[in-house]
N, C-alpha and C positions, 0 to 999 in steps of 0.2 A: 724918674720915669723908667717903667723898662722897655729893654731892649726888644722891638720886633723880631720873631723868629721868621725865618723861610727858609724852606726846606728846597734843597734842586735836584732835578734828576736828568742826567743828561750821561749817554756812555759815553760823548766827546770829551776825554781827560781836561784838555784844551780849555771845552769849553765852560765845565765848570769851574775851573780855575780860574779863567777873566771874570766870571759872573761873579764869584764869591769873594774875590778881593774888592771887584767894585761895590757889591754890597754891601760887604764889612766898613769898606770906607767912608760911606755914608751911615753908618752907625746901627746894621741889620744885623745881627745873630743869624748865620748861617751852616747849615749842616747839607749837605754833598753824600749823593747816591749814583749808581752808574744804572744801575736797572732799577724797572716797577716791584722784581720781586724785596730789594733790599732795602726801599723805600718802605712797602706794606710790613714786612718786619719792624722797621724803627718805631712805624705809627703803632703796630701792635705792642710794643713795648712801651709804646707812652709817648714818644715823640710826639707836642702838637703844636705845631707851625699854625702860625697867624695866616699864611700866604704859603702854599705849595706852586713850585713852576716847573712842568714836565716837558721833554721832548715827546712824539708819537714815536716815532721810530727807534725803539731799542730791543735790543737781544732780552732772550726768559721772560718779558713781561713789557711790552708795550706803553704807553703815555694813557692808549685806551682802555687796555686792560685795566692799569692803577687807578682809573677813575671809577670804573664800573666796583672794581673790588674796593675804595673808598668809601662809598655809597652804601654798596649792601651792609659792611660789615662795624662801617658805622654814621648810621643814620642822623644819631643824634649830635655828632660833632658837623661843625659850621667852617669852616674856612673857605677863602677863594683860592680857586685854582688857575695858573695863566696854564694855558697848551701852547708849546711853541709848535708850529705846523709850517710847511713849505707850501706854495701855491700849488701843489698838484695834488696833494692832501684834504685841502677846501673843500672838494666837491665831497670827501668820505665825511662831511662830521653830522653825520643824520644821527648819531648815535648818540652827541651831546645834549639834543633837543630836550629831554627831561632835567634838564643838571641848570639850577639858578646860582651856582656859584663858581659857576667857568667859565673863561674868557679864551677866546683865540689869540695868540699873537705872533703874526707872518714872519717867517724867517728869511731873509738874516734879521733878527732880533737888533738891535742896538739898546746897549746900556743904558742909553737915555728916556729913549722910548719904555722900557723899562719901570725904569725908574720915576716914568712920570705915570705911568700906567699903577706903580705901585703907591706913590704918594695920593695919586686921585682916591686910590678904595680906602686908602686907610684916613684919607680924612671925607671921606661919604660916612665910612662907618663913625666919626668921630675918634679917634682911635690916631695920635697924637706919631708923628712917625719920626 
């Protein structure tokens, strides 16, 4: 079986280090970005994550920027994307309204909630986690 990939972007050092150990631990292939722009680089290089999870809030390129630039530039790849957002955030996601493969999930985030957010899509899609 292989390994699911997800990709994370968070410029919280912190925080993608809890995320990507707990991930790993549960048997994810994981790859770790601090900004949207160093993310859209990897993906242009070939990087393709089964599951991308973004914060909105980061330095050079946004959670919303990286989706928008997702999108244009590649239409034709599929993966789900989680947005991690704060409650005061919520009110801004008019922007996501077009996007059928993003999900919100309110911060503070917990691993678990996570993880059960990650297990539901990947056995919605059949897709063995």
């Amino acid at each position: 079986m292989m390994m699911k990939k997800i990709t994370l972007v968070d410029d919280e050092m912190h925080v993608l280090r809890i995320m990507r150990l707990s991930l790993e631990k549960q048997g994810y292939e994981v790859s770790t970005y601090s900004n949207g722009e160093e993310a859209l680089a990897a993906l242009k290089q070939g990087e393709h994550p089964d599951v991308l999870v973004t914060d909105i809030q980061m330095p050079r390129m946004t959670g919303e920027e990286l989706c928008k630039n997702i999108r244009l530039e590649f239409p034709d790849r599929s993966f789900r994307i989680f947005v991690l957002t704060s409650r005061t955030e919520i009110e801004h996601r008019d922007w996501s309204a077009s996007f059928d493969n993003l999900e919100f999930l309110e911060k503070p985030v917990s691993m678990r909630q996570l993880l059960i957010r990650l297990d539901s899509y990947f056995q919605s899609q059949k897709i063995p986690s």
